[in-house]
C-alpha positions in Angstrom: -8.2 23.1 -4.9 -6.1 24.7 -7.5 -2.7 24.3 -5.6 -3.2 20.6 -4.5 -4.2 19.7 -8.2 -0.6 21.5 -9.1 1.2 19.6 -6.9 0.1 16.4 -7.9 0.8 17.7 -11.5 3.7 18.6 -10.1 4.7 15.2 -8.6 3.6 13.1 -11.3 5.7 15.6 -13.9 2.2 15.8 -15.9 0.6 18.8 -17.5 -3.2 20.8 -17.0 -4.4 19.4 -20.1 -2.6 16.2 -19.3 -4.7 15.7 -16.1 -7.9 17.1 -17.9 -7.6 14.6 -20.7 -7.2 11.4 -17.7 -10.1 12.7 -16.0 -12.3 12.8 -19.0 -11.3 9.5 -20.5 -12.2 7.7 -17.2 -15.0 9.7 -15.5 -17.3 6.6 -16.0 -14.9 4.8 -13.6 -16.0 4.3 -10.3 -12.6 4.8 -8.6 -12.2 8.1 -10.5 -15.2 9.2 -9.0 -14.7 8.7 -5.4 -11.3 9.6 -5.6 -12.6 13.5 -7.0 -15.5 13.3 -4.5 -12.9 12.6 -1.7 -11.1 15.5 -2.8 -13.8 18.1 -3.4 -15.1 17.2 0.2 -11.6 17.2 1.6 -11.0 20.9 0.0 -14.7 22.2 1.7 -13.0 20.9 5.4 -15.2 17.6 5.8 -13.4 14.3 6.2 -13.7 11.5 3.4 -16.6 9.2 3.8 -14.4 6.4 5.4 -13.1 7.9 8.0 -15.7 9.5 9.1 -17.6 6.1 9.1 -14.7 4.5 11.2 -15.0 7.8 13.5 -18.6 7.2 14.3 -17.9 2.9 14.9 -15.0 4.3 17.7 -17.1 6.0 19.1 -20.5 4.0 19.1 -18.1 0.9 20.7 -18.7 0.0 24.1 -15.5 -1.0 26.3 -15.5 -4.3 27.8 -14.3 -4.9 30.9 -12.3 -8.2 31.4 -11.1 -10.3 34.8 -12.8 -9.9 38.0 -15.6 -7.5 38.6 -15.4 -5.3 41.9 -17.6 -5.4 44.3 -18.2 -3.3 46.7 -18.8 -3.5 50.4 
């Protein structure tokens, strides 16, 4: 977690203490929150809540055949 937080400091040219101060200042805000949720569950290996909800619709979708049916014999 340590080097992907340094390279967004990095990025955004802002310091530790920078980032530490933004966080604090707007931990009640909801986007804050799912955005360091995402990333502590993306740093333990598990994919962010979306995607793994769209993962699960692909899969539960059933494939609809379209024009004529075959029949056999």
């Amino acid at each position: 977690m340590e080097a992907v937080v340094g390279a967004i400091r990095q990025n955004h040219s802002v310091t530790e203490q920078q980032m530490t101060q933004a966080m604090m200042a707007n931990q009640a805000d909801l986007e804050v929150q799912a955005a360091l949720a995402a990333l502590r569950a993306a740093m333990n290996g598990t994919e962010p809540p979306k995607v793994a909800v769209e993962a699960e619709a692909a899969k539960l979708k059933t494939s609809r055949r379209t024009g004529k049916s075959r029949r056999k014999g």
